[in-house]
KOLZADO-895745 format. One record per atom (N, C-alpha, C, O): residue in one letter; x, y, z. Coordinates in steps of 0.2 Angstrom, whole numbers, plus 2048, in hexadecimal, padded with zeros to 3 digits. Layout:
N
AXYZ;...
This chain:
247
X81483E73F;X81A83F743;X81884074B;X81A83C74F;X81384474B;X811844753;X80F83C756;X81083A75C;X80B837751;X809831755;X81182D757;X81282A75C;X81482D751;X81A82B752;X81E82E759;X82082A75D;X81E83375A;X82083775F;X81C835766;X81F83576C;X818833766;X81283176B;X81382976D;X812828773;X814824768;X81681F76B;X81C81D76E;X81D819772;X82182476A;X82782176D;X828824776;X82D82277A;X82382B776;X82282B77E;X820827782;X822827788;X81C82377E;X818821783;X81B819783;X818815786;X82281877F;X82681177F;X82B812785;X82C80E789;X82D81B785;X83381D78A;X82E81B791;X830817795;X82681F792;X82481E799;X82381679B;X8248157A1;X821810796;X82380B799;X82980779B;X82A80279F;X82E80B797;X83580879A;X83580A79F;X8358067A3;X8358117A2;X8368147AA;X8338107AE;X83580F7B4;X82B80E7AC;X82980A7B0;X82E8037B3;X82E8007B8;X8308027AD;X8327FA7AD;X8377FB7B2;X8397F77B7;X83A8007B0;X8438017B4;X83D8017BB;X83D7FB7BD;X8398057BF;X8388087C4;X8378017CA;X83A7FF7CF;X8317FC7C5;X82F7F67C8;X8387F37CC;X8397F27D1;X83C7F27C6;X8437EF7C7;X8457F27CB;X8497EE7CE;X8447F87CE;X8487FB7D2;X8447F97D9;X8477F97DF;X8407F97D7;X83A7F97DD;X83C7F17E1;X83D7F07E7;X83C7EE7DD;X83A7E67DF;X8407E47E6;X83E7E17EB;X8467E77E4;X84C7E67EA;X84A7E97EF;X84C7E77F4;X8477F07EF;X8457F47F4;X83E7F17F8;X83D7F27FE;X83B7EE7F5;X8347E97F8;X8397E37FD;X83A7E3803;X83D7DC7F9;X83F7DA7FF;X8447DB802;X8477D7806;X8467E2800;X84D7E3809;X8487E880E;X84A7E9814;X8427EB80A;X83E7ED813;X8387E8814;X8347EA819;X8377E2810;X8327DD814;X8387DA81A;X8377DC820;X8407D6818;X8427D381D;X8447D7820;X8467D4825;X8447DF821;X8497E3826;X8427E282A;X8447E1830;X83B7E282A;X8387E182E;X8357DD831;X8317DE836;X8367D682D;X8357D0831;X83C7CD836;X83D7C983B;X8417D1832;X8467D2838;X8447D483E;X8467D1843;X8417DA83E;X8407DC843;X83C7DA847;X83C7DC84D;X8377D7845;X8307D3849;X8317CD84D;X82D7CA852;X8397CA84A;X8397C484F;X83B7C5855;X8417C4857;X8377C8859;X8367C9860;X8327C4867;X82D7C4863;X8317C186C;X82E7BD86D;X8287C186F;X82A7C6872;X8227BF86F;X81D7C2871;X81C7BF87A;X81E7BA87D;X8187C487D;X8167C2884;X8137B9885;X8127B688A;X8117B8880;X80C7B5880;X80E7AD87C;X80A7A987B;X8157AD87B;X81A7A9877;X8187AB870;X8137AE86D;X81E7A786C;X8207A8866;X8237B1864;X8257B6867;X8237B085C;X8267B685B;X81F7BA858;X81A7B8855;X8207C3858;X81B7C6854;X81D7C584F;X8187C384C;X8207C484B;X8217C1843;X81D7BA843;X81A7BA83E;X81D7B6846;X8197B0847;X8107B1846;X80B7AF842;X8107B584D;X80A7B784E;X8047BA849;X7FE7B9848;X8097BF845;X8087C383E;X8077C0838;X8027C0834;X80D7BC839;X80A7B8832;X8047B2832;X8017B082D;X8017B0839;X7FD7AD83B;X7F77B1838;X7F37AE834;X7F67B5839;X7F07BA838;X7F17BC830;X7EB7BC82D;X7F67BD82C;X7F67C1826;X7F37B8821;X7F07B881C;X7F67B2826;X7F37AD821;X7EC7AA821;X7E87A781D;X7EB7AD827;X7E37AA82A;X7DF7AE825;X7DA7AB822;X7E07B6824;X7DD7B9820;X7DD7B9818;X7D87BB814;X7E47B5817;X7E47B4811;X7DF7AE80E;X7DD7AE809;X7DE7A8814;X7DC7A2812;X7D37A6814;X7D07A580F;X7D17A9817;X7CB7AD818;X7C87B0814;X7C27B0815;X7CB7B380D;X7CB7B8809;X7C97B5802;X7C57B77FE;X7CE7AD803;X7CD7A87FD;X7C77A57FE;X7C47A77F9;X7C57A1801;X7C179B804;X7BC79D807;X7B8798809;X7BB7A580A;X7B47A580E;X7B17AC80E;X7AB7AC80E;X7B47B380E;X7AF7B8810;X7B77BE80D;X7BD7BD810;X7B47C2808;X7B87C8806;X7B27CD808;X7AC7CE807;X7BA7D280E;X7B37D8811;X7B57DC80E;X7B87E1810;X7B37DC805;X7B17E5803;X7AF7E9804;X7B17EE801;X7AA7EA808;X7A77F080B;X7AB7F2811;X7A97F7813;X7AF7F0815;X7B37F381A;X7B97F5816;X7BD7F9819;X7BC7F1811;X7C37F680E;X7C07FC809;X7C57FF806;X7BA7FD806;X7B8803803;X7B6808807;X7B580D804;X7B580780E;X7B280A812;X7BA80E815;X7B9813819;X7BF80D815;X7C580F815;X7C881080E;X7CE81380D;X7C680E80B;X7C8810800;X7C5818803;X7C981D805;X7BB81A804;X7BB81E803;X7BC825809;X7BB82B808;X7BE82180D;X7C0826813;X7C982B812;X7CC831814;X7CA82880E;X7D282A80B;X7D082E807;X7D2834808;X7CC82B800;X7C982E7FC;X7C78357FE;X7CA83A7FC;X7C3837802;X7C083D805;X7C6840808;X7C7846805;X7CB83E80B;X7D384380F;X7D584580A;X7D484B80A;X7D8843805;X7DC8437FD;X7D78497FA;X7DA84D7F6;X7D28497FB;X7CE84C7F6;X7CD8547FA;X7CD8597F6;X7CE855800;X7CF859805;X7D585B806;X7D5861806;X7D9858807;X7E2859806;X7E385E800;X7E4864801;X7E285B7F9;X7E185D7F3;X7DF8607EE;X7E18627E9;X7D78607F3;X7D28647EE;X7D38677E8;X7CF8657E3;X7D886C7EA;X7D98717E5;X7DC86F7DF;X7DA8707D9;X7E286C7E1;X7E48687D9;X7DF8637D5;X7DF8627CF;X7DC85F7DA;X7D685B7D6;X7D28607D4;X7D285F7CE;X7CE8647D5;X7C98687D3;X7CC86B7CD;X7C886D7C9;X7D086D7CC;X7D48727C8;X7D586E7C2;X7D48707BC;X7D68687C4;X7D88617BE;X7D28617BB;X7D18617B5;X7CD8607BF;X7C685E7BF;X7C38627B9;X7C385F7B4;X7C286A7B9;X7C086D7B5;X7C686F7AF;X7C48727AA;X7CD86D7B0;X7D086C7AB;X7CA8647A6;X7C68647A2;X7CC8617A7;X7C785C7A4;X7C185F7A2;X7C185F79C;X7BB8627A5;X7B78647A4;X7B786A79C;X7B486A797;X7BB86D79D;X7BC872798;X7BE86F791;X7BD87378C;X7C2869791;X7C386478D;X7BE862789;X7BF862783;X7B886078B;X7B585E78C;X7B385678F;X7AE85278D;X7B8855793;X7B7850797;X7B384F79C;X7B084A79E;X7B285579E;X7AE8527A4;X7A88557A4;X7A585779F;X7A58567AB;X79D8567AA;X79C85C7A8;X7A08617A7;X79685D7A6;X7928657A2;X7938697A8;X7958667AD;X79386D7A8;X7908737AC;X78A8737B0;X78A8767B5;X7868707AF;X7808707B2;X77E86C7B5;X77986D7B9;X7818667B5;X78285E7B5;X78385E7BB;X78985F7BD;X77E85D7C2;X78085F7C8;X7858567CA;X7898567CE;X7828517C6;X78784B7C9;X7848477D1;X77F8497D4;X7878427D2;X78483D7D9;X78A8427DD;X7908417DC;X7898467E2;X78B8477E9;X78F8447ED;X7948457F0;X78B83D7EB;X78E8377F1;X7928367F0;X7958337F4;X7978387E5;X79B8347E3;X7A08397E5;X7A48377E8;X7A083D7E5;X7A48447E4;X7AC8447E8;X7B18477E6;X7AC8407EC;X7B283D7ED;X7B88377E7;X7BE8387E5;X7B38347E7;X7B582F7E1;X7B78337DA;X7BD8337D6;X7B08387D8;X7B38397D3;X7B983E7D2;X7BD83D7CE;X7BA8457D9;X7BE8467D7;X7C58447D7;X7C98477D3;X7C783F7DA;X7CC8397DB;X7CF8387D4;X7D58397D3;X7C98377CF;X7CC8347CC;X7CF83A7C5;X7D18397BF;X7D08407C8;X7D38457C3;X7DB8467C6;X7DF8497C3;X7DB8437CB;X7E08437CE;X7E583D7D0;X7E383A7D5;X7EB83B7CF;X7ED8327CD;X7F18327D5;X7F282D7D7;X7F28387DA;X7F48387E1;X7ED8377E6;X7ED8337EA;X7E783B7E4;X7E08397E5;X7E08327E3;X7E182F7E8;X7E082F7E0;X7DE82A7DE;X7E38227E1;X7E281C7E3;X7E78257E0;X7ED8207E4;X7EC8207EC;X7EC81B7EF;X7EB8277ED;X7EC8267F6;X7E98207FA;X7EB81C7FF;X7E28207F8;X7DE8187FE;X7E38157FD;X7E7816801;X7E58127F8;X7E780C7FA;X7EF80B7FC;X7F28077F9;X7F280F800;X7F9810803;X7FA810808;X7FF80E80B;X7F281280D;X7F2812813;X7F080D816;X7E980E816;X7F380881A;X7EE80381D;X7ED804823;X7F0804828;X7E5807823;X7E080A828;X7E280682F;X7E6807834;X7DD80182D;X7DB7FD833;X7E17F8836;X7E07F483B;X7E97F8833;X7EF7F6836;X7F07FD83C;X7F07FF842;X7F17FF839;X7F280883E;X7EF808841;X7F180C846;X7E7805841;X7E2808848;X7E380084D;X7E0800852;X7E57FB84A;X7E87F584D;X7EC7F7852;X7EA7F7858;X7F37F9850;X7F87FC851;X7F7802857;X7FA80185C;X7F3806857;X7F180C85C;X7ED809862;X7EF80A868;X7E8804860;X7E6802865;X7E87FC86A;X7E57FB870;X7EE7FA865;X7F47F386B;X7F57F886E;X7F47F7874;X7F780086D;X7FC804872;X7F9806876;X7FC80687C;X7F3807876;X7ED80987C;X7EB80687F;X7EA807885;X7EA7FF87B;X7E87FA883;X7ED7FA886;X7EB7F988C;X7F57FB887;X7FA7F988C;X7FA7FB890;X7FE7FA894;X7F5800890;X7F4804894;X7EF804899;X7ED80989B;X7EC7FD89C;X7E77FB89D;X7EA7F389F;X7EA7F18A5;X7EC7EF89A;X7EC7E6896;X7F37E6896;X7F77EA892;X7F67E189C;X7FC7E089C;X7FE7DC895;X7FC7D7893;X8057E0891;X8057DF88C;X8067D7889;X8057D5883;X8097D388E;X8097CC88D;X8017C988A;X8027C4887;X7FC7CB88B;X7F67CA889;X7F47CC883;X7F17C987F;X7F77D2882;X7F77D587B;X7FA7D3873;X7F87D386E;X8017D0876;X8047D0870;X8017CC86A;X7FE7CF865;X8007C586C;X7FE7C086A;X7F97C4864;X7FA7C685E;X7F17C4869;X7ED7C7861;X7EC7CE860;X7E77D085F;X7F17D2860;X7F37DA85D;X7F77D6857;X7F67D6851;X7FC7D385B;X7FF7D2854;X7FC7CD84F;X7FD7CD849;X7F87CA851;X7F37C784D;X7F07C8846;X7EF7C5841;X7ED7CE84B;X7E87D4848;X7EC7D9841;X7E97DB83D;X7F27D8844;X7F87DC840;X7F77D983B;X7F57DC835;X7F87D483B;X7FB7CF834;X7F47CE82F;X7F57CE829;X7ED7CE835;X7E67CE82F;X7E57D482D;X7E07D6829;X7E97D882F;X7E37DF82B;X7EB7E1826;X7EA7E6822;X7EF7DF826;X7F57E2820;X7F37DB81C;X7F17DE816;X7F27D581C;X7F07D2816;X7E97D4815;X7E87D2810;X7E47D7819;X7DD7D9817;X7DF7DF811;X7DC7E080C;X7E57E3814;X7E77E880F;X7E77E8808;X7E47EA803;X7EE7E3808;X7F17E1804;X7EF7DE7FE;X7F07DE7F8;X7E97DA802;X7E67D37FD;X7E27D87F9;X7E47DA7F3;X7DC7DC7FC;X7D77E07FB;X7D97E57F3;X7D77E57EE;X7DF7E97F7;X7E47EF7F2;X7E27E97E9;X7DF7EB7E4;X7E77E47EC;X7E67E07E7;X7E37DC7E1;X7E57DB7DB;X7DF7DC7E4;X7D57DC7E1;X7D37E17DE;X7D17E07D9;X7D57E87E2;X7D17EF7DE;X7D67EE7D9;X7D37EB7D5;X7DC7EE7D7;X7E27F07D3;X7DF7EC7CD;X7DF7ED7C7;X7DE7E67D1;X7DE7DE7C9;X7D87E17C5;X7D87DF7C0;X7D27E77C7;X7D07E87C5;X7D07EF7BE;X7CC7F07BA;X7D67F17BF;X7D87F67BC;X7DE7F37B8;X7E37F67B7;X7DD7EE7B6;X7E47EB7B4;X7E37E77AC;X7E77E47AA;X7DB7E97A9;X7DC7E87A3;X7DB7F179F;X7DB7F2799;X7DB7F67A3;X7DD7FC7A2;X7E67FE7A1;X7E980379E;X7E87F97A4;X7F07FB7A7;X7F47F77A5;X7F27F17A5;X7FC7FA7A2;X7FF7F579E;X8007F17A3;X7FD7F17A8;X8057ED7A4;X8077E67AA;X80C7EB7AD;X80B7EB7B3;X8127EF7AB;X8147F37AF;X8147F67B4;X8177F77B9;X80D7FA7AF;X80B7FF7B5;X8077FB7BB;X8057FE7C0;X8047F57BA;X8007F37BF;X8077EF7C5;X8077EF7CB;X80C7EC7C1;X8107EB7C7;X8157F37CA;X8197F57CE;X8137F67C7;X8187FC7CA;X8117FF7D1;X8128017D7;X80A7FE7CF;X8068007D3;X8067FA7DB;X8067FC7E1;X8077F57D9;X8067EF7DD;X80D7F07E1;X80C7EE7E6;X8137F37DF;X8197F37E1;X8197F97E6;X81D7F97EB;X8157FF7E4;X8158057E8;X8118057EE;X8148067F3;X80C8037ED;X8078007F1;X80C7FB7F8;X80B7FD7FE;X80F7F77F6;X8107F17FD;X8157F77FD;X8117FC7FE;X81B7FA7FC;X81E7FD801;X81D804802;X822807805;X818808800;X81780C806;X81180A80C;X81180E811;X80E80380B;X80C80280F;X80E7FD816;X80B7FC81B;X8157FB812;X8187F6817;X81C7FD81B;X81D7FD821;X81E802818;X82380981B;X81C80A820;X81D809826;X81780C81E;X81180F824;X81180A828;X81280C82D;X80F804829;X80F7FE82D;X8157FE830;X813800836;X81A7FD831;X81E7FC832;X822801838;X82580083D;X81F808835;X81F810839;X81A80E83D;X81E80E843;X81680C83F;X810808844;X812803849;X81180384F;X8157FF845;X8167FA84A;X81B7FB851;X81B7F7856;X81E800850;X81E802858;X81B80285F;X81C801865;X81480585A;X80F805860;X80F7FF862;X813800867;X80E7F8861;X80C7F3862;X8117ED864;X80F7E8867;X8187EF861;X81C7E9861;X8237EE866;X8267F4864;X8257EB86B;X82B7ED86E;X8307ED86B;X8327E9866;X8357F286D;X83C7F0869;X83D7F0861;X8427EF85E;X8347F1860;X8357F1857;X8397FA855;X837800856;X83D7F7850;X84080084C;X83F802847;X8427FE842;X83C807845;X83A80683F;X84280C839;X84280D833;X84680D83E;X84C810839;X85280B83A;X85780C836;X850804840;X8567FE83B;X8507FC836;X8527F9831;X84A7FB836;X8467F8830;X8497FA82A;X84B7F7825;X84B80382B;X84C806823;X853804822;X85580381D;X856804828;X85F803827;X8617FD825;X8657FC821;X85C7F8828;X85E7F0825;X8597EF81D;X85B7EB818;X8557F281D;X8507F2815;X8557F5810;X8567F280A;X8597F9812;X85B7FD809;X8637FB80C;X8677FE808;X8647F8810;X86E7F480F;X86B7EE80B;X86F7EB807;X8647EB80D;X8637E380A;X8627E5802;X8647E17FD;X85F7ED800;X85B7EB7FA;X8647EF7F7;X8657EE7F1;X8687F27F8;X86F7F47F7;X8727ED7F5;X8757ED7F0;X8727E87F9;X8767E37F9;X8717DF7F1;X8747DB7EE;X86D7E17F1;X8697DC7EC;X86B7E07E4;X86D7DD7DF;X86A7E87E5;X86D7EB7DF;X8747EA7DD;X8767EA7D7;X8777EA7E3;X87F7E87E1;X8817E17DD;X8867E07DA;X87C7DC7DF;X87E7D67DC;X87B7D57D6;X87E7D17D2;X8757D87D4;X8717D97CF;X8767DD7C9;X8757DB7C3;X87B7E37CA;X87E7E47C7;X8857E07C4;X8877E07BE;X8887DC7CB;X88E7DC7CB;X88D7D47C5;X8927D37C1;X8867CF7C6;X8847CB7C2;X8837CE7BA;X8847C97B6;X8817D47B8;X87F7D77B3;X8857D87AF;X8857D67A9;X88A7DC7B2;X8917DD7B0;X8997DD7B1;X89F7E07B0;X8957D57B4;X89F7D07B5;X8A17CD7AE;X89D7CE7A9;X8A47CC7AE;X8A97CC7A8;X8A97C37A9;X8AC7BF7A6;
């Protein structure tokens, strides 16, 4: 009775998955176009930062295929989040931690452990710990901070061009990167759950990217981003319904 009771939990938590992904997927393309909406701006330097970005986001893609993947500068921002989250949290992760321990899950009592991991491991007692690296895109935001400081110096007309360049390689460095870690936990993870991960992922970090992009792009908004994202992904749910249930 109980195993029976256990499958069919755990049939309900794949369906919510399934639903979430569906729900998600309209909300992924109405705040991607609300913000390439907004990007078609012309740059000082001609063309549009939509242009400019996606120059950058493919250079990196073809970069990544065909010539040099820098793992060690996105774990080096994997593990710098890791350490905030772990500090943020502590308390719920260490608590979790020795909950497992008492289980017998986790290390002995005596069991002093690598030091060095101590971030990593507690991470992984906790699925917010552990999610966090990869939501925030580090080095777009310090791209971002840094177009706005040099304006401060570099007539913006000089700037546009490669900030927003820069923009485009380090959100596909994210993206692509996020990716690879995930495909790797993906004979662990039913297919659901790995497109609900892959789906959470691009929009809270297209939402942080986009919260950024002010610094660096004029005239860019990031509450017409939200206003034009969820009328787009509104308008997709309504058609999606009205196909579902016309007569």
């Amino acid at each position: 009775m109980a195993k029976t009771s256990s499958k069919f939990t755990a049939a309900i938590g794949r369906l919510i998955k399934v639903v979430m992904v569906a729900v998600l997927v309209p909300l992924v393309v109405g705040l991607l176009f609300g913000t390439l909406e907004q990007l078609a701006v012309e740059t000082g330097t001609g063309g549009t930062f939509r242009a400019w970005i996606g120059r950058g986001f493919f250079t990196y893609v073809g970069v990544h295929l065909l010539l040099y993947r820098p793992v060690a500068l996105f774990r080096v921002s994997r593990q710098l989040f890791s350490w905030l989250a772990v500090w943020l949290f502590g308390g719920q992760v260490t608590s979790m931690e020795h909950a497992g321990a008492a289980k017998g899950k986790g290390p002995a009592k005596g069991d002093k452990g690598d030091k060095g991991n101590k971030g990593e491991a507690l991470g992984q007692g906790s699925p917010l710990v552990a999610f966090s690296p990869y939501v925030i895109p580090l080095y777009t935001v310090l791209v971002c901070a840094l177009g706005w400081l040099l304006t401060h110096w570099i007539d913006r007309s000089f700037l546009d061009a490669p900030v927003s360049f820069m923009i485009g390689v380090t959100i596909a460095f994210h993206w692509v990167m996020t990716a690879d870690e995930l495909q790797q936990q993906r004979s662990r993870w039913h297919l659901e759950t790995y497109f609900l991960a892959i789906g959470l992922v691009f929009v809270v970090t297209l939402l942080l990217g986009a919260a950024c992009l002010p610094w660096a792009v004029p005239d860019f908004s990031f509450v017409r981003v939200l206003s034009d994202g969820f009328s787009r992904a509104q308008a997709i749910y309504t058609t999606i319904v009205q196909r579902l249930f016309s007569v």
